[in-house]
C-alpha positions in Angstrom: 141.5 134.3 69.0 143.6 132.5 71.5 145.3 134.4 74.0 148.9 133.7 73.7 148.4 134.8 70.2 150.8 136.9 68.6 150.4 140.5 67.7 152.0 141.6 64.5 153.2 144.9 63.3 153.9 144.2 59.6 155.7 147.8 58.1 157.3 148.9 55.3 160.2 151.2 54.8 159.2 153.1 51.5 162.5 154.6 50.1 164.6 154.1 47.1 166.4 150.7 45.6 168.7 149.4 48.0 170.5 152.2 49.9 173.1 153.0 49.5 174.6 150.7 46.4 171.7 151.3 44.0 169.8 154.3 42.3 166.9 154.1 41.0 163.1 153.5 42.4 162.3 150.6 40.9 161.3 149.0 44.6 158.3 152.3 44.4 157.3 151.5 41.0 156.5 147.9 40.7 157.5 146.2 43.9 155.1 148.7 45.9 152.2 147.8 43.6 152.5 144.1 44.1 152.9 144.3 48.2 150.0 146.2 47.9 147.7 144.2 46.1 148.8 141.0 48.4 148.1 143.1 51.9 144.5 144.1 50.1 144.1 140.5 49.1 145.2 139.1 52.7 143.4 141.6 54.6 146.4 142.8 56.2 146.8 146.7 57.4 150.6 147.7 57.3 152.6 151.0 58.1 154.8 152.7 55.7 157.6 154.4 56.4 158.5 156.9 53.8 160.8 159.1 52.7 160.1 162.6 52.0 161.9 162.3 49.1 159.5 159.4 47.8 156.4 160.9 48.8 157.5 164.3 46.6 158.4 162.0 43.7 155.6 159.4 43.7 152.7 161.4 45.3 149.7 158.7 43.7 151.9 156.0 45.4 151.5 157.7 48.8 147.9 158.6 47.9 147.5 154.4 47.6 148.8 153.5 50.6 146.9 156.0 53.1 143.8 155.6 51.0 143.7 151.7 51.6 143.9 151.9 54.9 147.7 151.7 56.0 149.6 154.2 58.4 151.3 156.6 56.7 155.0 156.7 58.7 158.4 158.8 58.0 161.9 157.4 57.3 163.7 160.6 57.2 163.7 162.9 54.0 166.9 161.7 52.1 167.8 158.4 53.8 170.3 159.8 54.9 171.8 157.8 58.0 171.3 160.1 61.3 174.6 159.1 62.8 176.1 160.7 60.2 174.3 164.3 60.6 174.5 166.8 63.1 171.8 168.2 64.8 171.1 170.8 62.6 171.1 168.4 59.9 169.2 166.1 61.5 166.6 168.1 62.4 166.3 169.6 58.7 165.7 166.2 57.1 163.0 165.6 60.5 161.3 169.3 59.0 161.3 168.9 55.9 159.5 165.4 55.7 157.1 165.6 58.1 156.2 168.7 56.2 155.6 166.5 53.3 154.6 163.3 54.5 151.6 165.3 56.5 149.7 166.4 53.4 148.8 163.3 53.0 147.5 162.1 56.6 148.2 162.5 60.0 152.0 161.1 60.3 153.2 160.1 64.1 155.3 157.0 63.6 158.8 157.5 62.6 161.9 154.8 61.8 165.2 155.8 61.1 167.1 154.7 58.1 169.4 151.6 58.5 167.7 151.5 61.7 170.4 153.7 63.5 169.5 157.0 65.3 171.3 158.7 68.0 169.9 158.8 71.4 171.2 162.6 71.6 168.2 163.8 68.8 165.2 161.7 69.9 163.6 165.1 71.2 164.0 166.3 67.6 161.0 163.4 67.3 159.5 164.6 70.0 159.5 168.4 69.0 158.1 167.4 65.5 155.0 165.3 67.4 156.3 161.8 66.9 154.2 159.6 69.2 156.1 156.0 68.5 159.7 155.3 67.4 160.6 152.1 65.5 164.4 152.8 64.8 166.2 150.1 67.2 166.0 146.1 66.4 166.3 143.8 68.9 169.0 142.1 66.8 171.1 145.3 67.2 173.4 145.6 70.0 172.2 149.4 70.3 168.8 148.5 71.7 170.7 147.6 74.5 172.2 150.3 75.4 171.0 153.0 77.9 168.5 155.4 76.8 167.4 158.4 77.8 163.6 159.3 79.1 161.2 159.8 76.3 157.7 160.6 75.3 157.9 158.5 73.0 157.3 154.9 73.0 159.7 152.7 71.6 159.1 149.9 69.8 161.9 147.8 68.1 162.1 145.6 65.0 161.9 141.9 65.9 163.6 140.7 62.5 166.1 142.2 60.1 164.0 141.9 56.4 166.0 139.1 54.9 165.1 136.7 57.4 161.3 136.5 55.7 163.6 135.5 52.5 165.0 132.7 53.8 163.5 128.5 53.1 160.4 128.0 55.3 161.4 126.0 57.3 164.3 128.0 58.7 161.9 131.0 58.6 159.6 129.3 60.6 161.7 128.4 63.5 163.6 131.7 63.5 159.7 133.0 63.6 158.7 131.0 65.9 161.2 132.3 68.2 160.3 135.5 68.3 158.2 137.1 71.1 155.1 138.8 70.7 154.8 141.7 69.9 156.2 141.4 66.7 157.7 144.0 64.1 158.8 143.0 60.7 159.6 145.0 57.8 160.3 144.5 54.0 161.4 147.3 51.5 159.2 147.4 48.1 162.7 147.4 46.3 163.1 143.2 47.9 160.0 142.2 45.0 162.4 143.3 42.4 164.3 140.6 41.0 167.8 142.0 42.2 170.0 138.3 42.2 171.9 140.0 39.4 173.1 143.2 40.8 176.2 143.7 42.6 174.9 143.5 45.9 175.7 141.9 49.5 173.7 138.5 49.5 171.5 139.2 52.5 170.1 142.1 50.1 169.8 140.3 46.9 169.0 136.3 47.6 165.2 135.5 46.3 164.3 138.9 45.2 161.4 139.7 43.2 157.8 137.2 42.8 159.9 134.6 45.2 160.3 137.4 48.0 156.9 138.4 47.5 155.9 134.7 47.8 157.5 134.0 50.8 156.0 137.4 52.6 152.5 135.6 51.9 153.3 132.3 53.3 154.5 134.0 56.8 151.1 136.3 56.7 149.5 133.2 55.9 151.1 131.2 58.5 150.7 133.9 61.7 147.1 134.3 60.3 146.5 130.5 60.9 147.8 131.2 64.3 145.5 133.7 65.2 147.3 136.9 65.1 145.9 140.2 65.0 147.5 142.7 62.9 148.1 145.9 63.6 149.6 149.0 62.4 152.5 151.1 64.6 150.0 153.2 66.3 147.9 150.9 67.1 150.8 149.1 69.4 150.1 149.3 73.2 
């Protein structure tokens, strides 16, 4: 392996089809199977961050993922955006899903929904025994911003999901781009074919086996490079 090779973090956020304009788990029940056999096929350990609400409904899907070998992660109970609760709220969907998510497998990765969480509750993490937070992007203004002193370490998204969508070539150089270490994400509900729905167009555009072959290509392409995978709490 080279040593300016990157370091990859590929997650998942595990939660229902396309918060919050569609209902229905339809990303869980077939797109999850299908990410699963490709990451088994490439060799490719990933970490999930799930709902507490999925976890309750699709306990053999949860059961899957920690028994081949990927990190088991939370995204909150209800998805549910944090800046929306107050603390009391917020640290109710933090209980009740780590309460879940932890029958399954030691769970000390946690991401926020919509990738927003107030700087005010991060000790709510640290309370609950949350060792690494991915719930900032570096394409957000808000990872930016101050923030206070923490246990835990921090470690942003690189990419927003769509952008492993988009032609190759564009995906490549936006890729190509992006420092190591890197942290992408896809949502099972993305290897659904969605075009038809009412939806924004970053969130339905080459949905379903044309999203699922694009995530191949760019596993493909950072395995040619060298990379070395790793799940959240594995990053140093």
């Amino acid at each position: 392996m080279s040593s300016d090779a990157p370091v990859v973090s590929f997650t998942v956020d595990l939660e229902p089809d396309c918060p919050p304009f569609l209902r229905g788990f339809r990303g869980v029940e077939h797109g999850l199977p299908a990410l699963l056999d490709l990451l088994g096929e490439s060799g490719v350990p990933a970490t999930f961050f799930t709902t507490g609400d999925v976890a309750r409904r699709y306990p053999r899907a949860v059961e899957r993922v920690v028994s081949e070998g990927h990190e088991l992660a939370c995204h909150g109970m209800t998805h549910t955006a944090f800046t929306s609760l107050g603390r009391a709220e917020a640290e109710a969907e933090i209980v009740e899903s780590v309460a879940i998510l932890r029958r399954f497998g030691p769970v000390t990765s946690f991401r926020a929904p919509y990738l927003r969480f107030p700087e005010a509750y991060v000790d709510l993490l640290e309370r609950s025994g949350f060792e690494r937070d991915s719930s900032q992007a570096k394409y957000k203004a808000a990872y930016y911003r101050k923030r206070r002193p923490s246990t835990l370490r921090r470690i942003p998204a690189s990419v927003t999901s769509s952008v492993l969508r988009l032609p190759s070539p564009i995906r490549r150089a936006y890729l190509a781009a992006v420092s190591s270490p890197v942290v992408l994400f896809v949502h099972p509900w993305e290897f659904v074919d969605l075009r038809k729905e009412k939806l924004r167009w970053d969130c339905r555009f080459k949905t379903g086996d044309v999203a699922l072959t694009c995530v191949k290509s760019m596993l493909d392409g950072y395995a040619d490079q060298g990379a070395t995978f790793v799940r959240m709490r594995e990053m140093v």
